[in-house]
C-alpha positions in Angstrom: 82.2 -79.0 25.5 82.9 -78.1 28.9 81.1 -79.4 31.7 80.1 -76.8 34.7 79.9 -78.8 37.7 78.8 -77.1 41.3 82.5 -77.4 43.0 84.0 -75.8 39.4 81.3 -72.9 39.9 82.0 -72.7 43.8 85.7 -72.5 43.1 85.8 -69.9 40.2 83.2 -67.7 42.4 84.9 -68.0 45.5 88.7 -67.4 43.0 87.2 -65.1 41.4 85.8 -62.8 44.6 89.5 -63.3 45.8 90.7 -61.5 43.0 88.3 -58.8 43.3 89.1 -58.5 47.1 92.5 -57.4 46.0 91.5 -54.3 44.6 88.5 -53.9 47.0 86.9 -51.1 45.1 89.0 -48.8 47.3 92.6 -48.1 46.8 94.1 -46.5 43.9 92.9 -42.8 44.5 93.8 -42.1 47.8 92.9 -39.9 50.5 90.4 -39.0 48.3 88.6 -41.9 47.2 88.8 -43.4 51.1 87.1 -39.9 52.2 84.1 -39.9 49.6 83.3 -43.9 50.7 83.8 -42.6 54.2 81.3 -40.2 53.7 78.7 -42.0 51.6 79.0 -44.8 54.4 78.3 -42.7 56.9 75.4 -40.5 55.7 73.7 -44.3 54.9 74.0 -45.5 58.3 72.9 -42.3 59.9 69.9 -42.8 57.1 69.2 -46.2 57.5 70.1 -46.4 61.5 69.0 -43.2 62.6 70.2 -44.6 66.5 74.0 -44.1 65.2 73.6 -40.7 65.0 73.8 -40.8 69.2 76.0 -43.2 69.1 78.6 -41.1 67.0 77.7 -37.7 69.0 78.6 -39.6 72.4 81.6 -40.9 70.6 85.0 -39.7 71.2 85.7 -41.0 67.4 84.5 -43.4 64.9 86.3 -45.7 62.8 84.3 -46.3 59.4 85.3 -48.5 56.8 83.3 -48.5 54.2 83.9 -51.6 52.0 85.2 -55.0 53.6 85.3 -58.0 51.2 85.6 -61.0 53.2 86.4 -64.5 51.4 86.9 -68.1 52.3 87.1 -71.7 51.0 88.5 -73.6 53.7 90.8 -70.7 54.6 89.7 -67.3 54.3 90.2 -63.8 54.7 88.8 -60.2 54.6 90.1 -57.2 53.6 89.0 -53.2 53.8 90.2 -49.3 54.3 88.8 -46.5 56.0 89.7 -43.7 57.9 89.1 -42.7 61.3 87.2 -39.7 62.4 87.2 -37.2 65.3 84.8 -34.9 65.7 83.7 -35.1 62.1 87.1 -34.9 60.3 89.3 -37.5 58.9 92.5 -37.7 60.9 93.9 -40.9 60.0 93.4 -43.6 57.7 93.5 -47.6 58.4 93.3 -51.1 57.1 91.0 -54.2 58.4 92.5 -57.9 58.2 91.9 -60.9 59.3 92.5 -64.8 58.3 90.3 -67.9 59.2 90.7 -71.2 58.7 88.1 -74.1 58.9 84.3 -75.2 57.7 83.9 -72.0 55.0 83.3 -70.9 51.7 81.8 -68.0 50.6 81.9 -64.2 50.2 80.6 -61.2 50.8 81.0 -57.8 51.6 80.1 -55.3 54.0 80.3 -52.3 55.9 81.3 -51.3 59.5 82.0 -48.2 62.0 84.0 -48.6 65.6 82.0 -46.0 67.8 84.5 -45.2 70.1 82.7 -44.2 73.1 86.2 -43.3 75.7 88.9 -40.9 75.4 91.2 -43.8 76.4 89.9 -46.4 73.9 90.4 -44.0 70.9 94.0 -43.1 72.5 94.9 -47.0 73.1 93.5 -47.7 69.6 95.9 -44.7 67.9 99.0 -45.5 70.2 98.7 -48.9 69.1 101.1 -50.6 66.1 98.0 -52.5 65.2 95.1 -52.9 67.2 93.0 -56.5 66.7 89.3 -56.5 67.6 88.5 -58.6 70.6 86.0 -60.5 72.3 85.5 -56.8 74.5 83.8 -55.6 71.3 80.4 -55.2 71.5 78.6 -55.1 69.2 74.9 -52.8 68.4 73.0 -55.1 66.6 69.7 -54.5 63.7 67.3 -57.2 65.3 64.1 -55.2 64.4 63.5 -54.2 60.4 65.3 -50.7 60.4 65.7 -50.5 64.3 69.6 -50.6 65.6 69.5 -51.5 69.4 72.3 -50.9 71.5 71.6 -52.3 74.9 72.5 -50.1 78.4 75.5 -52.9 78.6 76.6 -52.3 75.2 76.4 -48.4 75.6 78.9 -48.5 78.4 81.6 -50.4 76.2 84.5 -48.9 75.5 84.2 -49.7 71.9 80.5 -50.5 69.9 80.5 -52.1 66.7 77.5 -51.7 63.8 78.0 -54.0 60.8 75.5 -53.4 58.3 74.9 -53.8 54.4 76.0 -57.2 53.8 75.9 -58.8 51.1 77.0 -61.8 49.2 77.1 -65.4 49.7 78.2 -66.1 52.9 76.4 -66.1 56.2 77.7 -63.7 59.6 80.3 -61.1 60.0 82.3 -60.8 62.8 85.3 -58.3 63.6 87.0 -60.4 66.0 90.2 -60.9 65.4 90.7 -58.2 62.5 93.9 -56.3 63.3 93.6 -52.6 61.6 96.6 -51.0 61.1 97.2 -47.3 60.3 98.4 -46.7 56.8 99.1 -43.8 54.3 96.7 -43.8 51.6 
């Protein structure tokens, strides 16, 4: 009989969310299967956070990505695809990485949109080989049930972040630090 301890649970959960981060739901299809995700992720934000609406019509584009599995156990990692959109259409598509290393463990997954709010942040961020989000990401932040706010600081950054349906086993997001690099689906 096999015993289940707590660290052999932690570790198949965690090996097991790794290999599901692999495939990441997205990938496989294409252009296609990016664009629907796209599109459901952005009609549930515009739902559930009726304030992105603005924030996307004051925009100059949006990054979405609509699926980012983020794992760690000690080290970690995070994974996604999405395309960017200008004026409603898709006109490229990227991927979101990042690696950590220290006190972790746990996954989850989530979705987030890059409002770009300049013409010369969404040309910087397309000119670029690979673009890594910084500490000048700011971020609009769902501090009040259903209500996003986006402070008058945070409306005049270049580029405004909105993380949203988490879930999973590990506490936070953050963006800082993922490098999104244009890809061909």
């Amino acid at each position: 009989m096999t015993h289940l301890t707590r660290r052999t649970f932690a570790l198949g959960a965690v090996a097991g969310t790794s290999l599901a981060a692999c495939g990441n739901g997205i990938g496989g299809n294409g252009a296609s299967t990016i664009d629907a995700r796209v599109g459901s992720t952005v009609n549930f934000m515009f739902d559930r956070y009726p304030g992105t609406r603005d924030l996307a019509g004051k925009s100059a584009g949006m990054l979405v990505m609509p699926l980012v599995t983020e794992v760690g156990l000690g080290l970690g990692g995070s994974f996604g695809r999405g395309a960017l959109q200008v004026g409603g259409s898709t006109v490229d598509y990227y991927s979101a990485a990042s690696g950590s290393a220290g006190l972790q463990i746990g996954a989850q997954q989530y979705s987030h949109v890059l409002f770009f709010m300049t013409q010369n942040a969404l040309i910087d961020f397309r000119q670029s080989q690979g673009w890594a989000a910084g500490a000048d990401l700011e971020y609009a932040i769902n501090d009040q049930g259903e209500t996003l706010r986006a402070e008058t600081t945070t409306s005049l950054a270049p580029v405004i972040a909105v993380v949203f349906a988490q879930a999973g086993l590990r506490v936070g997001a953050t963006l800082e630090g993922t490098k999104y690099t244009r890809i061909i689906p």
